[in-house]
N, C-alpha and C positions, 0 to 999 in steps of 0.2 A: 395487575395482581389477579391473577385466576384459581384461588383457593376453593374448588368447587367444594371441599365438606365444610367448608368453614358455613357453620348456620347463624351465630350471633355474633354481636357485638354490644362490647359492655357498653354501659352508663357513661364510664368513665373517661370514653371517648372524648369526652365533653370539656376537658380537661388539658386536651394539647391546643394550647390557646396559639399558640405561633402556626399550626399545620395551614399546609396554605395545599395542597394535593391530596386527592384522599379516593382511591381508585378500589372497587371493589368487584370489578367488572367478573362476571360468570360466577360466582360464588353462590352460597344456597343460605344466603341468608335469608329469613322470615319478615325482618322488623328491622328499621332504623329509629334508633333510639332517639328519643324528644333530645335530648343533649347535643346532636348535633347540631341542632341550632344554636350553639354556644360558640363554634367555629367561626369567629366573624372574622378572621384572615383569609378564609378558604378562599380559593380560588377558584379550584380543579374538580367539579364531584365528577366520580363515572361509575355508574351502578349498571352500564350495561349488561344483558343479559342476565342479571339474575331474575331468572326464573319465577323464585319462591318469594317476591317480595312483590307485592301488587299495590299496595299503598305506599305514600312518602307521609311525612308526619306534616302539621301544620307547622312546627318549629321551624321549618326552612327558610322562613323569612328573617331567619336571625341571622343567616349565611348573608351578611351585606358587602359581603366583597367578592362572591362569587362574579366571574365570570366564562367561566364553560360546563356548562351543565349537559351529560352523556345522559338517556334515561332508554336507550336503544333498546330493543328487544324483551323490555320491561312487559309484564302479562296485567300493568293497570289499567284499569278499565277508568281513570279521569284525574285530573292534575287538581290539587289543591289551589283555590284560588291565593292562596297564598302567595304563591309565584309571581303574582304582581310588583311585590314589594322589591325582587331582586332588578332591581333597574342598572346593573353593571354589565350583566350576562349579554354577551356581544356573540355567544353560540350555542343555539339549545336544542338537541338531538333526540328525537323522538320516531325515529324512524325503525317498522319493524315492529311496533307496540297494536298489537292485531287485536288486544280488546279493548284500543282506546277507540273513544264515541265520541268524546267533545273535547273543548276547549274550553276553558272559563273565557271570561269577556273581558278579565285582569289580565288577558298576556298583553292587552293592548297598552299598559303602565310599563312593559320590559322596554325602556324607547331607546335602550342601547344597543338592542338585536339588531347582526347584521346577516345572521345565518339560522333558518329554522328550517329544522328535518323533519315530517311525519308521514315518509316514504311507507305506506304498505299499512296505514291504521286505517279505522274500521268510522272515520268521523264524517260523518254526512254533507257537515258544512261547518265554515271558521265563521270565527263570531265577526262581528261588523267592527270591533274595536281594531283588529288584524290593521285597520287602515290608518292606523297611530303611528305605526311603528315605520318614521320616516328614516329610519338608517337600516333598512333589512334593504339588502346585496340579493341572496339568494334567499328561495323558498323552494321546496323539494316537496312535492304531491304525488310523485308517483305511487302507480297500482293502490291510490286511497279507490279503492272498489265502490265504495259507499259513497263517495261525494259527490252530490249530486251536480251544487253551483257554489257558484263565488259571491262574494257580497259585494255589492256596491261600490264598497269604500277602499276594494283593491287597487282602486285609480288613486288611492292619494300617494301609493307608493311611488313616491317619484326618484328615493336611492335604486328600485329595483332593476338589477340586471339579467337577471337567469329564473325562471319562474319555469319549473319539469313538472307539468302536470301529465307525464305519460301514464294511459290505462285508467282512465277516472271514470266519473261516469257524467261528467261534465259535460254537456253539447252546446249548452245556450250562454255566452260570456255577455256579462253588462256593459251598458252603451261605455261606462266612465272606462272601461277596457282600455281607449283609446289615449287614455290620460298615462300611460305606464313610460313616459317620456324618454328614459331611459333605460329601457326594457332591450335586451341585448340578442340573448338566445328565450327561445318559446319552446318548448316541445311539449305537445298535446299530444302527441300519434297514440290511434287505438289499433288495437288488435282484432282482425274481420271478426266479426261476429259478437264480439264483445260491448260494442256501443250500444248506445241507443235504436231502439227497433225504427225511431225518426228519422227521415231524410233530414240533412241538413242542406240549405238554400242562403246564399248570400241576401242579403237584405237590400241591397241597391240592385236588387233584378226583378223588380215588381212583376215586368209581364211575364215571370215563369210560370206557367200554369199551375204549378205546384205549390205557390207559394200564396196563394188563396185557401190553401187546407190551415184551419187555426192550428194545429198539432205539429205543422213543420215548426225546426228550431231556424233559425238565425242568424248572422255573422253581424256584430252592430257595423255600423258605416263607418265611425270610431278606430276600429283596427286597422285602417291607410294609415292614421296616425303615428305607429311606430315607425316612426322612421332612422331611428337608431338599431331598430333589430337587424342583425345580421345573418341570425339562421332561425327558420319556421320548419319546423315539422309538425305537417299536419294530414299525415300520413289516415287514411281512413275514417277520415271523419265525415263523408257520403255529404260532401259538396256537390250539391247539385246545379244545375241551368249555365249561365254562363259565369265569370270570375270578372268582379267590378275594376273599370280602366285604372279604376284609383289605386290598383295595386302597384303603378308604378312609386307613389310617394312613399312605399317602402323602399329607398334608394339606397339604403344601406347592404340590403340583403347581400347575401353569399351564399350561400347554402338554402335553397327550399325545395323541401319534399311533400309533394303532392300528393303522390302516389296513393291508386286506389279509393280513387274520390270518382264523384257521379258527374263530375259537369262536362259540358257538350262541346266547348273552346273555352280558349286562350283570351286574353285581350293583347291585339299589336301592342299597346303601351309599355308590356314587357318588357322590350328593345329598349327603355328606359335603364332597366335595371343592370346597369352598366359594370358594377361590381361583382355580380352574379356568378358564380364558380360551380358550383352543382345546381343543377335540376335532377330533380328524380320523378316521374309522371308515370309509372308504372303500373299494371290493371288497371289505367282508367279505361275501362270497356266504352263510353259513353263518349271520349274524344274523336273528335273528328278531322283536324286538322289544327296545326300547331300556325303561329301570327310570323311574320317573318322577322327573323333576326337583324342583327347588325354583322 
């Protein structure tokens, strides 16, 4: 439904007790009326793109049977902690919401999330509760410009398959990183110029000269651990010294792109990576010679 002049909605709303879909997407409505929290068949909301509506009402947590919540392109600047209470909601789409800042620390009660979008908001960092929610599939991060880190408790996501944190401003991942057991695809790649003004340093290369400055970020030791990932882009993220042997115990890999990192070689253990279908090592100005293949 794309009624761009449509500005309100009556009371009355409140009143279609069987609606189970209720899509409002690009309209110029102001306000969602307390009444919809009366719709406890809903299913469906999608209020993407309007505009002109920046708050949701606390009533939302009357929607107990929602499950797919659209809030795309929305201009709010924060979620009602209300939003806890919808623990059906198995897809919740916030992506494109560029004055959103935070997160309540109740999304971590949604524990039937299997898909959460905040592609392109303006949130620094996800609450620690994030690591509740043991049925989230996918998490989409991309271009969050403001993010700076992840919490801890991203390791307990252990349903997590696809985690796109392309363009963040993320450089330093937590040890429990490695706990992401079943973590599939990764794509972190930044854009030159765009990261952090820090070299980034694998953490298992102590003797890099570099890695004695406290201001370099990291790699924990933890990330060999995924060994169910199959594609890594980690395109620019100014990896420096050499790239720890344990990258063989990523055995799954298919796809890794390097490209445009700082480090100086390869580890032969590569040759491990027996599944491996691309390489991409592209401006790495700092390589020297590649480890021998099979």
């Amino acid at each position: 439904m794309r009624c761009k002049s449509l500005t309100a909605i009556l009371d009355s709303i409140g009143n279609l007790k069987s609606l189970e879909e209720l899509l409002f997407d690009s309209s110029s409505i102001k306000e969602l009326p307390a009444s919809v929290g009366s719709l406890f068949r809903l299913k469906y909301l999608s209020l993407g793109y309007c505009r002109s509506l920046s708050k949701l009402p606390d009533s939302i947590e009357g929607l107990a049977s929602l499950v797919k919540l659209c809030l795309e392109g929305m201009l709010i600047t924060e979620v009602p902690v209300q939003i806890g209470t919808l623990n059906l909601v198995k897809k919740l789409e916030m992506g494109n919401c560029q004055l959103l800042k935070y997160l309540p620390q109740s999304i971590g009660k949604m524990l039937s999330i299997t898909t959460l979008v905040l592609a392109d908001a303006r949130i620094t960092e996800l609450p620690e509760s994030i690591g509740m929610l043991e049925r989230l599939i996918m998490l989409k991060l991309n271009k969050c410009k403001q993010l700076q880190r992840l919490p801890s408790s991203i390791g307990n996501l252990k349903s997590l398959q696809h985690l796109l944190m392309s363009e963040t401003s993320v450089t330093d991942l937590p040890d429990e990183f490695g706990m992401l057991s079943s973590l599939i695809v990764l794509k972190m790649r930044k854009e030159p110029h765009t990261g952090s003004r820090q070299d980034t340093v694998e953490h298992s290369d102590p003797t890099n000269s570099n890695a004695q400055d406290g201001q370099l970020i990291v790699l924990p030791r933890s990330f060999s651990n995924l060994s169910s990932l199959k594609e890594l882009d980690a395109h620019a993220w100014k990896l420096s010294g050499m790239i720890s042997d344990e990258f063989e115990k990523l055995s799954s890999l298919e796809v890794l792109n390097l490209s445009r990192n700082n480090f100086c070689s390869l580890p032969s253990s590569l040759r491990g990576l027996s599944l491996l279908k691309d390489l991409a090592l592209s401006h790495c100005r700092e390589l020297k010679s590649l480890p021998p293949f099979p």
